[in-house]
LUMZABA-458163 format. One line per field, with one value per residue: residue number from 1; x, y, z of N, C-alpha, C, CB in turn. Coordinates in steps of 0.2 Angstrom, whole numbers, plus 5000, padded with zeros to 4 digits. Glycine has a CB too. Layout:
BEGIN
n: NUM_...
n_u: X_...
n_v: Y_...
n_w: Z_...
ca_u: X_...
ca_v: Y_...
ca_w: Z_...
c_u: X_...
c_v: Y_...
c_w: Z_...
cb_u: X_...
cb_v: Y_...
cb_w: Z_...
END
This chain:
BEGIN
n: 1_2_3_4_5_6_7_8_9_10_11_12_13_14_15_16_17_18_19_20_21_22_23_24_25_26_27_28_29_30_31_32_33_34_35_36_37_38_39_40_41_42_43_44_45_46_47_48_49_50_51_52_53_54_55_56_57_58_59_60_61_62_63_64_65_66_67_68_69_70_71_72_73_74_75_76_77_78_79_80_81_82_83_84_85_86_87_88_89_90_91_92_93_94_95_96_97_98_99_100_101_102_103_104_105_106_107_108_109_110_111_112_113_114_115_116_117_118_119_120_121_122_123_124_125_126_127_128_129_130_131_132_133_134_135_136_137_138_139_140_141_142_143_144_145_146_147_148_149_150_151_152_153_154_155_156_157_158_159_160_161_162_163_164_165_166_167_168_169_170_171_172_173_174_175_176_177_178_179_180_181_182_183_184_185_186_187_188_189_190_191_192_193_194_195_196_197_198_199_200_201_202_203_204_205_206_207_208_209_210_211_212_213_214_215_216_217_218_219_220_221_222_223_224_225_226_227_228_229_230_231_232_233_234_235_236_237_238_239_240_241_242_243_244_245_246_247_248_249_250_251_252_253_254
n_u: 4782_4789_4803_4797_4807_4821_4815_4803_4796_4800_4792_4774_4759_4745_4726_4713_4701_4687_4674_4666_4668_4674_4680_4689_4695_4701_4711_4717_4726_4732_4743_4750_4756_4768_4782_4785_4772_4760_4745_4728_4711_4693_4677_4665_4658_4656_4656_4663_4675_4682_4683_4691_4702_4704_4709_4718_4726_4734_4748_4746_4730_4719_4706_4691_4682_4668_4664_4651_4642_4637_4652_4650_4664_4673_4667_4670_4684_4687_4682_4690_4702_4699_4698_4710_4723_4736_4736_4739_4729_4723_4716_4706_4701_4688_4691_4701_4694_4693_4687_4684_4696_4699_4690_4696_4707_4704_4696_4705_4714_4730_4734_4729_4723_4720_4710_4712_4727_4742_4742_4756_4761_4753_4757_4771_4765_4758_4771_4778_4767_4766_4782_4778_4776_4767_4756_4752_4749_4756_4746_4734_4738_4741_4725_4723_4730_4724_4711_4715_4720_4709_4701_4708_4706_4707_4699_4703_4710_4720_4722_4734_4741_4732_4727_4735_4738_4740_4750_4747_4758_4764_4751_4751_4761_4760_4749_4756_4765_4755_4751_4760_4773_4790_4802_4811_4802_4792_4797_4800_4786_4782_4790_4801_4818_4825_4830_4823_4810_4812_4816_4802_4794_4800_4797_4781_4780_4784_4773_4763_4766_4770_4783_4786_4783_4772_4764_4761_4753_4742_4738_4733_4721_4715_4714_4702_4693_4696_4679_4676_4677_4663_4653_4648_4631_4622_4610_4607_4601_4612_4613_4613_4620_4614_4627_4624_4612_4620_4619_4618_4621_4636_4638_4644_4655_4648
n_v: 4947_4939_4944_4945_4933_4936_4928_4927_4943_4945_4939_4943_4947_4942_4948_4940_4948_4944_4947_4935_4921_4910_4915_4922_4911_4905_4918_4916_4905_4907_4916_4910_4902_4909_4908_4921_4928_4927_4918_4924_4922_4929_4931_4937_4951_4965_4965_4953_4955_4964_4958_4948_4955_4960_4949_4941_4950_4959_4963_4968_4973_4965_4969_4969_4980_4979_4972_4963_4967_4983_4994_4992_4989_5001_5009_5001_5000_5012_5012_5002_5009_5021_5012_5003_5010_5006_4994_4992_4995_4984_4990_4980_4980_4978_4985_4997_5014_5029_5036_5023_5023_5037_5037_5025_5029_5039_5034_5028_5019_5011_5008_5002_4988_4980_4969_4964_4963_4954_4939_4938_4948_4955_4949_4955_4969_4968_4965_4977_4986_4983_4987_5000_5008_5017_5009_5011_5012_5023_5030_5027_5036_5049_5048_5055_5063_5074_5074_5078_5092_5097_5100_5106_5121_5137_5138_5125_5116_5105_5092_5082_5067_5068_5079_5089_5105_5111_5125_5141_5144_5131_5123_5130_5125_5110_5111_5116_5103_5093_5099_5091_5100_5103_5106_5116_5124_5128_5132_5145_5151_5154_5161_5158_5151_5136_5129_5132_5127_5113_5113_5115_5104_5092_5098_5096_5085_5075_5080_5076_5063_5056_5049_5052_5063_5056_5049_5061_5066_5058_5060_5069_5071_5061_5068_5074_5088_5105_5114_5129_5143_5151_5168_5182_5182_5197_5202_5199_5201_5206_5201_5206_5194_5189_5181_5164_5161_5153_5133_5129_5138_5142_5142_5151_5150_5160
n_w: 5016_5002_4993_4973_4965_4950_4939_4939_4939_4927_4919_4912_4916_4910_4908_4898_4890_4879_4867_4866_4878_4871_4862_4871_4877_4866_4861_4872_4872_4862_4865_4876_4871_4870_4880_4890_4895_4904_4905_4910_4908_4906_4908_4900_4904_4911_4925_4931_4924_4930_4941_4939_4937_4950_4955_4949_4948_4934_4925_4911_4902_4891_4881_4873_4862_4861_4871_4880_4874_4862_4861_4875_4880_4882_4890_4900_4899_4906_4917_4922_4921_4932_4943_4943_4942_4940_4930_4912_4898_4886_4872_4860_4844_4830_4821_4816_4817_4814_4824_4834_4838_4844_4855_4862_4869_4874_4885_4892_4887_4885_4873_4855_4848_4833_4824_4813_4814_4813_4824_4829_4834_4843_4854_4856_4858_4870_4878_4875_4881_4896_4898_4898_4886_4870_4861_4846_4828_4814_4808_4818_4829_4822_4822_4834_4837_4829_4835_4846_4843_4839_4853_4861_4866_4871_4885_4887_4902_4911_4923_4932_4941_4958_4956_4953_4943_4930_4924_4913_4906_4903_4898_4888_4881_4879_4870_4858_4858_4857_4845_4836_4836_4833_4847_4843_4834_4845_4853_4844_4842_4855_4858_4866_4873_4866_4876_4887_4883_4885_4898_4903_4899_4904_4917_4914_4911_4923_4933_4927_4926_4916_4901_4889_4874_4865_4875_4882_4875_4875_4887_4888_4880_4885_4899_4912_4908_4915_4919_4910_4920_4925_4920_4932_4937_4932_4931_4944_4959_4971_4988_5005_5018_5033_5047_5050_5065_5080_5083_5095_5112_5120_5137_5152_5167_5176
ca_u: 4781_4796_4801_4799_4813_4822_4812_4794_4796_4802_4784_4770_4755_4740_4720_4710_4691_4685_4667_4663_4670_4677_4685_4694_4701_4706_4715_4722_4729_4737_4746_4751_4764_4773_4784_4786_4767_4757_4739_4722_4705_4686_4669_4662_4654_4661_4658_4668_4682_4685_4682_4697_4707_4706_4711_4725_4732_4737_4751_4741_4722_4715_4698_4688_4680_4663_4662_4646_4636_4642_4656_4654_4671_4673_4667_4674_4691_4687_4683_4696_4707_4698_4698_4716_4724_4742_4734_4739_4724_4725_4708_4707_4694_4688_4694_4706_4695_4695_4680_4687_4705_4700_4687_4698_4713_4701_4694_4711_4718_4738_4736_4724_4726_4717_4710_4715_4734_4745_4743_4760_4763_4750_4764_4775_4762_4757_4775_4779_4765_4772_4787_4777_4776_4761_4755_4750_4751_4757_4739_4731_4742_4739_4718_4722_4733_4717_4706_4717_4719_4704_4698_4714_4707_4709_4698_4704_4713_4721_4726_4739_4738_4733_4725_4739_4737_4747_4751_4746_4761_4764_4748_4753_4769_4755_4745_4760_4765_4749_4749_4764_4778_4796_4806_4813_4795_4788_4801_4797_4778_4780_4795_4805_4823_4824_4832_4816_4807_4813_4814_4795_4794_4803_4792_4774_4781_4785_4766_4757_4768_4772_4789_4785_4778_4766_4761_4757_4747_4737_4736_4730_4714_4710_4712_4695_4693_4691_4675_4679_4674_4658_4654_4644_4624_4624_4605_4603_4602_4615_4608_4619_4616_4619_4629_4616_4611_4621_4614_4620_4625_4639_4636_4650_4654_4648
ca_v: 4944_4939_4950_4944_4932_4939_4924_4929_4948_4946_4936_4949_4944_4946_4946_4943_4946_4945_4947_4929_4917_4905_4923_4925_4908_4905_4922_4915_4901_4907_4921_4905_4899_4914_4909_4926_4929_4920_4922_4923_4922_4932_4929_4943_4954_4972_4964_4949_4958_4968_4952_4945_4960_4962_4942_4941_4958_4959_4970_4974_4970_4966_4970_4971_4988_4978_4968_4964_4975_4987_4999_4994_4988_5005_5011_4994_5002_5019_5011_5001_5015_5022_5006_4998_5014_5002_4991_4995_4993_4988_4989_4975_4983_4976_4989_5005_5018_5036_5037_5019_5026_5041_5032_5020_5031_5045_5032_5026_5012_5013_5005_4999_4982_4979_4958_4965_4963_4947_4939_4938_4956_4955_4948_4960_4973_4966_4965_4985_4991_4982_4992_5006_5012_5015_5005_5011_5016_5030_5033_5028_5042_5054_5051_5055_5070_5078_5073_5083_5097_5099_5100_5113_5127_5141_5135_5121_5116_5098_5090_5079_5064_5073_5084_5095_5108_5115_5132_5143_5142_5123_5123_5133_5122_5106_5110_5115_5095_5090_5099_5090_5107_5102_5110_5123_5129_5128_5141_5153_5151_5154_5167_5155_5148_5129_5125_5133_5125_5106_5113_5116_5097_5091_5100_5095_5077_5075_5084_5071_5055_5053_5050_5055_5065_5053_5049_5069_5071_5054_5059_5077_5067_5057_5069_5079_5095_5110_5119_5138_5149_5156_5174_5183_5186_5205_5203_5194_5204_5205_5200_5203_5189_5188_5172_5160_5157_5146_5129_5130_5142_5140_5145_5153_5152_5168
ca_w: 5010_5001_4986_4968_4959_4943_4933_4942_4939_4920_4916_4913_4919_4905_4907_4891_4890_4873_4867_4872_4882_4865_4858_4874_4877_4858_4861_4877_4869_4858_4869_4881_4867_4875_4887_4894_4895_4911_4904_4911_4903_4909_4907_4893_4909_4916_4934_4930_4920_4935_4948_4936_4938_4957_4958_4945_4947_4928_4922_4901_4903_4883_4882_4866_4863_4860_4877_4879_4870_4858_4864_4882_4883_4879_4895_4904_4899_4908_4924_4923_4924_4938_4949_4943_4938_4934_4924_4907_4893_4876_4864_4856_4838_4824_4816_4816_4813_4819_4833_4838_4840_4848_4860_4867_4871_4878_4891_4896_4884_4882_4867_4851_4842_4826_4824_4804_4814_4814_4831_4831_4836_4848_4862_4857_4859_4877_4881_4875_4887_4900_4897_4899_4879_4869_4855_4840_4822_4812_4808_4823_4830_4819_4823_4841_4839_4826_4840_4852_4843_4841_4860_4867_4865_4877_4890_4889_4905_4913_4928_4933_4946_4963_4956_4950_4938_4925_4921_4906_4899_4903_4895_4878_4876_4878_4864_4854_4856_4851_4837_4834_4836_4838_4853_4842_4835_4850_4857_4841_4845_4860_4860_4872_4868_4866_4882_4891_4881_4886_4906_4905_4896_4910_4922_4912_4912_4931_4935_4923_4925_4909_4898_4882_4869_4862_4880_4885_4870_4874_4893_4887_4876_4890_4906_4912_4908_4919_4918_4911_4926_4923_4920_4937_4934_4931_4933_4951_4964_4976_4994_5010_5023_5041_5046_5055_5072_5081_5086_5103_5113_5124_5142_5153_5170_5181
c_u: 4788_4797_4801_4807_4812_4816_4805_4792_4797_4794_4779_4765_4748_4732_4718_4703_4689_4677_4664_4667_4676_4682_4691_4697_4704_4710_4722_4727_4732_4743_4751_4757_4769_4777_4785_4780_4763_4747_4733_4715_4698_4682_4668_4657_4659_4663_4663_4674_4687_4689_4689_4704_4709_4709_4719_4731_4736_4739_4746_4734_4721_4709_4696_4681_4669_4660_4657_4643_4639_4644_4655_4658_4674_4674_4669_4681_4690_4689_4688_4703_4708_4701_4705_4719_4733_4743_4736_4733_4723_4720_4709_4699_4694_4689_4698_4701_4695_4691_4683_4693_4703_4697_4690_4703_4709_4699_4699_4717_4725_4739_4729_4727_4720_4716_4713_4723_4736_4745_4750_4763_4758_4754_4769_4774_4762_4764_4778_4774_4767_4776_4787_4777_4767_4761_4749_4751_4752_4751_4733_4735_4739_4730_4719_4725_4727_4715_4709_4717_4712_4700_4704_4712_4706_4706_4699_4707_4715_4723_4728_4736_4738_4731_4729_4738_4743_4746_4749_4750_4767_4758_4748_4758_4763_4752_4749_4763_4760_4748_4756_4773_4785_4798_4808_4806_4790_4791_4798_4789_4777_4783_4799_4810_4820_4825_4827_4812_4807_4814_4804_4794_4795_4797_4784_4776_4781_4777_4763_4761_4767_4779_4790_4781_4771_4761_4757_4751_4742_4734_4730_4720_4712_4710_4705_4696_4691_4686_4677_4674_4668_4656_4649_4637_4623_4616_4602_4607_4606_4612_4615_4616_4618_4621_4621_4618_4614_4617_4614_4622_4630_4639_4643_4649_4652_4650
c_v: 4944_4942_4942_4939_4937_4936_4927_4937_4947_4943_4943_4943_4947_4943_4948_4944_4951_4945_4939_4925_4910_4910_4921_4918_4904_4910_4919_4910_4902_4911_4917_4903_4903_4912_4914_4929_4925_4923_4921_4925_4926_4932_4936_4947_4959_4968_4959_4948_4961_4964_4950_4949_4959_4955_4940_4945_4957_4963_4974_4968_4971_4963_4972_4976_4985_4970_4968_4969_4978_4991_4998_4991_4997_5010_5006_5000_5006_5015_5006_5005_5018_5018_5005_5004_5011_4996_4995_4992_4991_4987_4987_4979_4980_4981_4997_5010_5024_5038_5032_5022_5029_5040_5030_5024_5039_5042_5028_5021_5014_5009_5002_4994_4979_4970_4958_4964_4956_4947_4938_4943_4957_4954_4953_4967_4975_4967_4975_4989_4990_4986_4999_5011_5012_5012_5006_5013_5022_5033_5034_5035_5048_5055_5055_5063_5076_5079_5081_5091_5103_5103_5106_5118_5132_5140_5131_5119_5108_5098_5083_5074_5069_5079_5091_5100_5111_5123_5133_5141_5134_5121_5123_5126_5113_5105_5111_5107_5093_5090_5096_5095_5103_5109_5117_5127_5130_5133_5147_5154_5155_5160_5166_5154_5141_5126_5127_5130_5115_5108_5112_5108_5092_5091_5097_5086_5074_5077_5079_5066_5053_5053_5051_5061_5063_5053_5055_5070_5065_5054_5066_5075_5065_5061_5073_5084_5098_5115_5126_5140_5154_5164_5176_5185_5193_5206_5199_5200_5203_5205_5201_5200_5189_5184_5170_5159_5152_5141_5128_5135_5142_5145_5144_5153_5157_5166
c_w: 5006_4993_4979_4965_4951_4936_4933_4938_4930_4917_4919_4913_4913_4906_4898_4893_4882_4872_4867_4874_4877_4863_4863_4875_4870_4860_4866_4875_4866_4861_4875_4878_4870_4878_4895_4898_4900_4909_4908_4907_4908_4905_4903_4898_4912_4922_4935_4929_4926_4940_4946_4937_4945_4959_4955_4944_4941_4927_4914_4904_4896_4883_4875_4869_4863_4867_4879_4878_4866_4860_4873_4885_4882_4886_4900_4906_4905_4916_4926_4926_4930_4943_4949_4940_4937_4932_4919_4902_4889_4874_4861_4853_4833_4819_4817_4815_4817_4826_4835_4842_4846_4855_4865_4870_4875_4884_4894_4894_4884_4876_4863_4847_4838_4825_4817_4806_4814_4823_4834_4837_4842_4856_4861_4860_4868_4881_4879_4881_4891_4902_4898_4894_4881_4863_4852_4835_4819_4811_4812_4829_4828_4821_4831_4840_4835_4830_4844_4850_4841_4846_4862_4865_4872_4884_4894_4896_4909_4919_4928_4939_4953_4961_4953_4944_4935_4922_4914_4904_4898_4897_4888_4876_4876_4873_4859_4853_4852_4847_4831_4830_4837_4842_4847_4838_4839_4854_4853_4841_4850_4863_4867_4869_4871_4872_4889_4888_4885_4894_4904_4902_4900_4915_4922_4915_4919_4933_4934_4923_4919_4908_4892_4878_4869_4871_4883_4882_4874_4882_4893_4884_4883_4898_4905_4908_4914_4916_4917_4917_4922_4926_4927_4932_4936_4932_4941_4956_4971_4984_5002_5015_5029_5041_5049_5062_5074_5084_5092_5105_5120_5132_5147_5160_5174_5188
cb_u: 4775_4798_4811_4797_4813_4831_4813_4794_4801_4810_4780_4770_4756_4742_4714_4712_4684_4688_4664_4658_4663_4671_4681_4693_4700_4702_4711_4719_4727_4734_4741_4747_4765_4770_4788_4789_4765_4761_4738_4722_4703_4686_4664_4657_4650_4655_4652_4667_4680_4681_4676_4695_4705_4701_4705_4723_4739_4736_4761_4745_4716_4718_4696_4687_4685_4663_4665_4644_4633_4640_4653_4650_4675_4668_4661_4677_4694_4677_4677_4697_4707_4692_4693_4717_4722_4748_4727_4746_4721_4730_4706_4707_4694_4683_4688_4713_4690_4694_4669_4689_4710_4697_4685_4700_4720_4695_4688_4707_4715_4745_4742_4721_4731_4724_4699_4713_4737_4754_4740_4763_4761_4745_4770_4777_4756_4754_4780_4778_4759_4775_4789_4780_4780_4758_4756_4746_4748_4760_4737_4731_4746_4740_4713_4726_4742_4711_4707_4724_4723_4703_4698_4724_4703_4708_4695_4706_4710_4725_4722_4745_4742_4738_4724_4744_4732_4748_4756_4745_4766_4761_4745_4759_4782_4753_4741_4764_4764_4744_4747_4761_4776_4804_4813_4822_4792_4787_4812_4799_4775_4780_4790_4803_4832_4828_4841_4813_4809_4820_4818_4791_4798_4808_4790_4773_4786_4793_4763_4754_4765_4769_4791_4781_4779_4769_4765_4761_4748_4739_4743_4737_4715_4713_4717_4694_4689_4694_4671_4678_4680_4652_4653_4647_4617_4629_4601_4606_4598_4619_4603_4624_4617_4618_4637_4613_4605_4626_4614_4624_4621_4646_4629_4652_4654_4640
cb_v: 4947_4932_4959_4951_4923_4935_4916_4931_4952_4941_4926_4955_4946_4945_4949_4938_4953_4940_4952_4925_4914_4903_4934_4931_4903_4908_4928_4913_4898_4909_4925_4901_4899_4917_4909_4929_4928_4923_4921_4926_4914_4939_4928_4939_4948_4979_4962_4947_4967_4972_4945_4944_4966_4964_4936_4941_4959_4959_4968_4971_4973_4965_4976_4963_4995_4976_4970_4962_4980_4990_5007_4995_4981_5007_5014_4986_5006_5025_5009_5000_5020_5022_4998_4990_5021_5003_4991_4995_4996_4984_4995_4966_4990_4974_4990_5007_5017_5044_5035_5014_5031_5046_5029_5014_5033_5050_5028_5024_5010_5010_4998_5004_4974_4983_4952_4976_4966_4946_4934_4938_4961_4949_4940_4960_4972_4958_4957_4989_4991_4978_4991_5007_5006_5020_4999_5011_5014_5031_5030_5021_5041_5052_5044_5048_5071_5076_5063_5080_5097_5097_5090_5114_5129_5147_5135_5120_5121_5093_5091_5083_5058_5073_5084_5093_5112_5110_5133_5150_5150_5120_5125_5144_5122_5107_5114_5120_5090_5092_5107_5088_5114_5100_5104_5123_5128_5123_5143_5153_5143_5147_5175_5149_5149_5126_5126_5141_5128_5102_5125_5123_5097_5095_5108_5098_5075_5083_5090_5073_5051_5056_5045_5051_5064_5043_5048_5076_5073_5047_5061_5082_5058_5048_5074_5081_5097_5113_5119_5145_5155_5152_5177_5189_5182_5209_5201_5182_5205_5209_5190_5209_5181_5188_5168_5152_5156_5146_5123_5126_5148_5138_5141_5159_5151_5172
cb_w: 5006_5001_4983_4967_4956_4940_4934_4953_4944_4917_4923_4907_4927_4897_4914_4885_4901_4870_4860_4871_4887_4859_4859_4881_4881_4849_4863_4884_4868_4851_4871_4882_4858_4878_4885_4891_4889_4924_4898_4917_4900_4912_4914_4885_4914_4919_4939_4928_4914_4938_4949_4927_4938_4962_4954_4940_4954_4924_4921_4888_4908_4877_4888_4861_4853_4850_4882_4881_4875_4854_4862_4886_4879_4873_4896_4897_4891_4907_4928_4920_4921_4939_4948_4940_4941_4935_4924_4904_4892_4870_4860_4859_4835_4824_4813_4810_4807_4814_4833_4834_4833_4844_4858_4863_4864_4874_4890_4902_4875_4886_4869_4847_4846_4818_4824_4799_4820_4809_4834_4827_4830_4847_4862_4851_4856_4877_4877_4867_4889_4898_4891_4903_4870_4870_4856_4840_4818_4807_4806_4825_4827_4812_4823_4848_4835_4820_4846_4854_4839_4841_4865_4866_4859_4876_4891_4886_4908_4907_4932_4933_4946_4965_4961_4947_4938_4917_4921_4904_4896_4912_4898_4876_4883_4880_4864_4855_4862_4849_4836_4834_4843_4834_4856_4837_4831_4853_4855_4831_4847_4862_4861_4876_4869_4862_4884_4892_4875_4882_4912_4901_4892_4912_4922_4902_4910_4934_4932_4915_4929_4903_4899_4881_4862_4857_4884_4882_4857_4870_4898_4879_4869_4891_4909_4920_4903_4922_4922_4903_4930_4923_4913_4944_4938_4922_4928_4952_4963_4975_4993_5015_5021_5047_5053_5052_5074_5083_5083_5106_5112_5121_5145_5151_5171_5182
END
């Protein structure tokens, strides 16, 4: 297959699926003036969104958070992520507010855009995820890092692609991001110097495929948790078992 031209590769490739079928080709239309922008449109249905995905292969997929039905572009987004995990998402909301925000970036969105925005900025948006940013406001921001600090607390625990985990005190210097620490209060926190500090940042980053700050904290919202290990039942009696009988038993010659 022959690689990619300069001109091909610079065009980002965008699905829309709007809450219905008139939303998302107004949207598309207007995103078309673009030059740089090659758009496609989908039917207002999960199975469709996706069908649109696996056909068009889109680099930003925007998806409004009220995709048929209320919030379940919300869970659209999620499996999206699952299924097309580089797909980037953006949450198209009728509104900024703090459960939206937090919502969308916990089920996998790289980005929230407000209909309260100028569509201008909309391409520009589409064009920074692309790039591999994230997009959003100082406020919307701000909802996601509360969110987060919230949720770190000691049991907390995250993994990376593959499964990776991160160390305790991968972990500590994590939540000190969150809580939005710089590098040198995150050493006195932590009783490290600065330049252990930015090795372990490094390290966290490389684990979780990220390039950012903003990114760690919004990978940290939206990874699993691990279950704390629960404590042994101190009332259940301990049983010793034999193994079991095997199902065959192999016969030797004599």
């Amino acid at each position: 297959m022959a690689a990619p031209s300069s001109s091909e590769s610079a065009i980002t490739r965008v699905l829309v699926a709007d809450t219905t079928a008139m939303n998302s080709q107004m949207l598309a239309e207007v995103l078309a003036k673009h030059k740089e922008l090659a758009v496609f449109e989908s039917a207002p249905s999960s199975s469709q969104v996706l069908a649109a995905i696996a056909e068009c292969v889109p680099h930003v997929a925007v998806v409004s958070a009220d995709i048929a039905g209320e919030r379940d572009g919300i869970s659209l987004t999620e499996r999206i992520r699952n299924t097309f995990p580089a797909v980037r998402i953006l949450q198209l909301l009728d509104r900024s507010d703090r459960e939206a925000v937090v919502l969308a970036f916990r089920s996998g969105a790289r980005g929230v855009f407000s209909r309260t925005s100028s569509l201008e900025l909309l391409a520009r948006c589409i064009t920074r995820l692309r790039e591999g940013h994230v997009w959003a406001n100082a406020e919307e921001l701000n909802f996601v890092m509360d969110a987060l600090s919230l949720e770190t607390g000691p049991a907390r625990r995250f993994t990376g692609p593959g499964n990776v985990r991160l160390s305790r005190r991968e972990l500590d210097v994590t939540r000190c991001v969150a809580e939005g620490l710089t590098n040198r209060e995150i050493a006195g926190r932590l009783g490290l110097t600065e330049h252990t500090v930015k090795n372990y940042l490094f390290r966290i980053f490389d684990k979780v495929g990220v390039s950012s700050r903003v990114e760690l904290v919004l990978f940290a919202l939206s990874a699993p948790a691990e279950p704390a290990p629960q404590p042994p039942d101190l009332h259940k009696p301990i049983r010793s078992e034999r193994p079991p009988a095997p199902l065959a038993r192999k016969h030797s010659a004599r």
